[in-house]
Every structure is written in C-alpha cells, then in structure tokens.
C-alpha positions in Angstrom: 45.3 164.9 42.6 45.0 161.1 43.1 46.4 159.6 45.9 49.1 157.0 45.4 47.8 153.8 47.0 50.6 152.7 49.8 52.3 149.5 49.0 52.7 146.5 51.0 56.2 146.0 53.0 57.6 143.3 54.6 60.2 143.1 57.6 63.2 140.5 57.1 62.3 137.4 59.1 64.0 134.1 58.3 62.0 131.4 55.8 60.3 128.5 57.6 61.0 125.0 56.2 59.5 122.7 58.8 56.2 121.6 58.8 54.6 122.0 62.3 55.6 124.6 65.1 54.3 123.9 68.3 54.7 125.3 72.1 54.7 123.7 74.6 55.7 123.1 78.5 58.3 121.3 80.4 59.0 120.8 83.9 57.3 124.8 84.0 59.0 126.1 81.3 57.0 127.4 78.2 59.0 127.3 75.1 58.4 126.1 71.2 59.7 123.1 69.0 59.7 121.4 65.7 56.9 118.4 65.6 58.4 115.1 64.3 56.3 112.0 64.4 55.8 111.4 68.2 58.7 113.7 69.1 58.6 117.3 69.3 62.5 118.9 68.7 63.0 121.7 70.7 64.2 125.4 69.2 66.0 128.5 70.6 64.1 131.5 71.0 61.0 132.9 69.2 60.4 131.3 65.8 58.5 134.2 64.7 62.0 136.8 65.1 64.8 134.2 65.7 63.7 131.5 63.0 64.1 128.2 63.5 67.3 127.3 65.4 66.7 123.0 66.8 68.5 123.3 69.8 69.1 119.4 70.0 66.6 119.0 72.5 63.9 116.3 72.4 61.0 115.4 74.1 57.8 112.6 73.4 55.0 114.6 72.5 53.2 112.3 75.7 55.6 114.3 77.8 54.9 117.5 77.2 51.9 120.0 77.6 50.9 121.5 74.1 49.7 124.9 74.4 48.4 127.6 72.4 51.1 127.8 69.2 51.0 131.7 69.5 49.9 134.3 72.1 48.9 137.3 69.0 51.3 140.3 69.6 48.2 142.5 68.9 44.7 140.7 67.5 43.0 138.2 66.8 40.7 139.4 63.3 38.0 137.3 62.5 35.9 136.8 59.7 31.9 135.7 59.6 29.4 134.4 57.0 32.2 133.4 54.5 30.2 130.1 54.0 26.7 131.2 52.5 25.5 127.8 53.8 26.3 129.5 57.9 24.9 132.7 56.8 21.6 130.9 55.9 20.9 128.6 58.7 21.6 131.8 61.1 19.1 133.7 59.0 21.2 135.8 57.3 22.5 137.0 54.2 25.9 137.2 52.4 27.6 140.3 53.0 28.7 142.4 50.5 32.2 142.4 51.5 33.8 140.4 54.0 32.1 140.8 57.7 35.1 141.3 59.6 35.7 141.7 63.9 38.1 141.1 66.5 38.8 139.1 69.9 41.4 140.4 71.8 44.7 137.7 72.3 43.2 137.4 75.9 40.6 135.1 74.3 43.4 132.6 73.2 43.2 128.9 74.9 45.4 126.1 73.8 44.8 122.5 72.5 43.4 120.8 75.9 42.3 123.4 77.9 39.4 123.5 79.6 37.3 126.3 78.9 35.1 128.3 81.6 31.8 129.8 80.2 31.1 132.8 80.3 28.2 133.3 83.9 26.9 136.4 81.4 25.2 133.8 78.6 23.3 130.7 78.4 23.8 130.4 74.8 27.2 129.5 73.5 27.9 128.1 70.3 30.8 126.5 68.9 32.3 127.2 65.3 34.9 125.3 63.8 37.6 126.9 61.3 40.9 127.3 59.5 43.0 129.8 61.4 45.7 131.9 59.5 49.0 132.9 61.6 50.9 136.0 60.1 54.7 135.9 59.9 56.0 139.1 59.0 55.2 143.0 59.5 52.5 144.1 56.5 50.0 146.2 55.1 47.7 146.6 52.2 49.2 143.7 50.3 47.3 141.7 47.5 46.5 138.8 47.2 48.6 137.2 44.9 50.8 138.2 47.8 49.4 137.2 50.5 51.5 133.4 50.8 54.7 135.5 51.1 53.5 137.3 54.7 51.8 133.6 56.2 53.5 131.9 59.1 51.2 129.2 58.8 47.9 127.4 59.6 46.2 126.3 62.5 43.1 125.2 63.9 40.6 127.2 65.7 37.2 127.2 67.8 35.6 130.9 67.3 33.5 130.7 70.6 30.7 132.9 70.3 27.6 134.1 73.0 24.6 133.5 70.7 22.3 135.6 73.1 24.2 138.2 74.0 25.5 138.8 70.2 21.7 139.2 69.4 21.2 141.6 72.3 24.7 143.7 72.4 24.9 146.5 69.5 28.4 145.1 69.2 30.0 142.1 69.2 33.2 142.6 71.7 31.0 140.5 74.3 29.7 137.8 72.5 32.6 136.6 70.8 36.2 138.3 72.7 35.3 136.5 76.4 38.4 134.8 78.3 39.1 131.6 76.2 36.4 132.3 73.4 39.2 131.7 70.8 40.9 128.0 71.6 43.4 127.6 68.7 46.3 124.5 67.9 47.2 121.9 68.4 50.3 123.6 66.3 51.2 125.7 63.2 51.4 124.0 60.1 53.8 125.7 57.4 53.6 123.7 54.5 50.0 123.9 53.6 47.4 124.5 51.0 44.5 126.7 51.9 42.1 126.0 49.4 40.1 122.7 49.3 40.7 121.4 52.8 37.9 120.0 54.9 37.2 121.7 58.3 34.9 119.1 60.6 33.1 120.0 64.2 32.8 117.0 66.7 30.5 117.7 69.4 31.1 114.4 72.1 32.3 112.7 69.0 29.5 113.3 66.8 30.0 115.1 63.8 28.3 118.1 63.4 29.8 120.4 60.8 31.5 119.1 57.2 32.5 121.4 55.4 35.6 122.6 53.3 37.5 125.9 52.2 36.5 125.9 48.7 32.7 126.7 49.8 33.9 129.8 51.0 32.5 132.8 49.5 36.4 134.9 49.6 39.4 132.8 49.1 41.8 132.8 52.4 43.8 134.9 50.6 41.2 137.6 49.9 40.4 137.2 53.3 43.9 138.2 55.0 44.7 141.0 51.8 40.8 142.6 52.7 41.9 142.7 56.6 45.6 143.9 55.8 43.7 147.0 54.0 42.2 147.7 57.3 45.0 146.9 59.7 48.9 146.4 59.5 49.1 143.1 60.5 52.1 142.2 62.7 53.7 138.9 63.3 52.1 136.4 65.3 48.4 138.0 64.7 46.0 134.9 63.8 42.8 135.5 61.4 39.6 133.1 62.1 38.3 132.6 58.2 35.2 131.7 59.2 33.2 128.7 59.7 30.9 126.0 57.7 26.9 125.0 58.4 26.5 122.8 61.4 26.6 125.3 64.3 24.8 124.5 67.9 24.8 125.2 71.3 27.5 123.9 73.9 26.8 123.0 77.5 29.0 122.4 80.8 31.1 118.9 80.4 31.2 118.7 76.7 33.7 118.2 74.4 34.6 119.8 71.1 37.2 118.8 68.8 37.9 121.1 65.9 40.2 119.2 62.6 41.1 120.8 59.8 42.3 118.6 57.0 46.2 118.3 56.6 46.9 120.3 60.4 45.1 118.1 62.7 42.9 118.2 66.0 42.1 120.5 68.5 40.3 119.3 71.4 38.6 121.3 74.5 35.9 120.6 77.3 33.7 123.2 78.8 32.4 124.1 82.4 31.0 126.4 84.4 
C-alpha cells in the first residue's frame, strides 16, 4: 500500500505588515523594533510569537546597537552551488539536487560585529547571499506555498574555511565556526525574492554581482526542498547560496554584504 505523503501544517502566528524588523540594544537591554526612516519604533515582546505590538517607544537608529535580527531557535540550513557560475570557478559541478548543510545558531554575528577567525585555517573566504527567515512551524510544504510560512529576508555572509572544507570529510568545521554566519542589518517583510541583486564588497571594492534569478532553484524551491528534510520552526534562517566572485579574507578587512531592496551588512575581521 502507498504511503500518503504528510501535508504541510502551519501554527497560528499573527500576519506581519511592516517592512523591516530589527533588534537591537539600549542602555543593555536587547529587544526588537519596527525600522522607520532614521528611527527604529520599539515593540513588546517577540515578533515571531507576540506579533507586532509598537510599544510607543522610539529611538534614532544612531542611538542604538543593531544586532543580529534573530538568534535561530534550532538551525541555520544552508544551501551551496545554487549559482552554476560559483560551482564553476570552485571547480565544481551542479548538483543534481540542491547541496544542502547546516551551521549551528552559535555561528550567528550581527550587522557590525567584529568577527574572530578561526586559529584552525588560513583560508577563509567570504560569500555573500540572500538569507530566508521562517515565520511559522512547517513541514514538507510546496512551493507554491512556501510565501505563506516566510518571516522575511535578510542579508547574510556564509563564512566558510576553504582549507579545512577541502581537508575535513564534512563540512561542520569549515563553515559552523563561532561567527561564520554574520546576518542583518534587519528583516525585511515585504519583499520579492526573485530578480534582486546580491553584491560582495571587500574594503569597498566590489567583488561579486550577482542576482537571484541566476540561481539554479528558485528561493522557494530552496526552502520547500529543505522543509522535506526538516520541520522548520520559527526563527530558523536558510543561506540560498551565493554568486561568482568569491576570495580569501584576511585580519583588518572589511566586508559588506547588500542585497537589493533589504540593505547592508557590514563586518571586520581579526585574529
């Protein structure tokens, strides 16, 4: 007898209507609020359970300290050589189906954080991409579906240890290290997916271009092929991968990752 495929469920969470959700800090205290122009509002609570409740609060965005937008309640899933232009210049080819890995939520930075490289490798690369943050409790959901279980979007650096990824049987080293996963500088809502540029700046210079419609899976494929695997819970973020243009960082540099429509996320590295 044929086994009836489970279908996808959803918990009840309230509908986001704002654009950007950030977290941030204030005189100690870590908490999240509604970007507006130079102002961030602040809300009660935990968007991601509570919704989005302004509390009247209000702070410059000068005076704050933006941080991560989410600490994953679980995982970080990321995906590799979704741009066949990456898979080539690393030697590789396309996978049949979507390459897929994790970092644990330990690897999370925020948007200015400076990040420590790993004393284990001498090789570590940068890689700029479009990072997916999931709203609500799901599993095995399609992807004509898939928009009604996103949070939102966000930018991400997926940090990786080039030597020891070519040396290590797995990749748990090379790419889930302390702060090998900076992501922000907030989570945009309202957004589009699917012809956005994502752009690398090493020290200013640009060294990847690329956009989202390169990719070889659609976001959506992405997050419906990682759903089948694992029930993805609010708050989890999934890297989508990154464009051609990869190199090597060194102590005192500075990366910024944008991503078209979200904005700019910035981070220097030491040893």
């Amino acid at each position: 007898m044929q086994m009836r495929r489970p279908q996808f469920y959803l918990a009840a969470t309230s509908k986001v209507d704002v654009m950007r959700i950030a977290r941030f800090v204030v005189d100690g205290d870590p908490q999240y609020g509604v970007v507006n122009g130079d102002e961030i509002v602040g809300i009660a609570g935990d968007p991601f359970y509570q919704g989005v409740q302004p509390t009247g609060t209000k702070h410059a965005i000068d005076d704050v300290r933006l941080v991560a937008p989410i600490i994953p309640r679980s995982k970080v899933v990321c995906f590799g050589r979704t741009y066949a232009d990456h898979a080539s210049e690393l030697g590789n080819e396309v996978p049949a189906s979507p390459l897929m890995f994790l970092k644990p939520n330990t690897a999370i930075a925020g948007p200015g954080d400076p990040v420590t490289l790993p004393s284990f490798s001498e090789e570590i690369s940068y890689e700029a991409e479009l990072a997916v943050v999931i709203g609500r409790i799901c599993k095995d959901v399609p992807a004509e579906k898939v928009a009604d279980v996103i949070f939102g979007y966000t930018c991400a650096n997926d940090l990786t240890a080039r030597d020891v990824q070519k040396t290590d049987l797995q990749w748990g080293r090379a790419k889930g290290w302390d702060g090998s996963c900076p992501i922000g500088p907030w989570i945009e809502t309202e957004f589009d997916p699917e012809d956005v540029g994502v752009v690398g700046r090493l020290d200013g210079e640009t060294v990847q271009d690329g956009n989202t419609s390169d990719m070889v899976w659609s976001v959506a494929e992405l997050v419906s092929f990682a759903s089948q695997a694992f029930t993805l819970l609010p708050g989890d973020v999934i890297l989508t991968g990154t464009p051609a243009g990869v190199g090597l960082l060194r102590e005192g540099q500075r990366f910024e990752v944008e991503v078209e429509g979200i904005g700019t996320l910035l981070n220097q590295f030491r040893r």
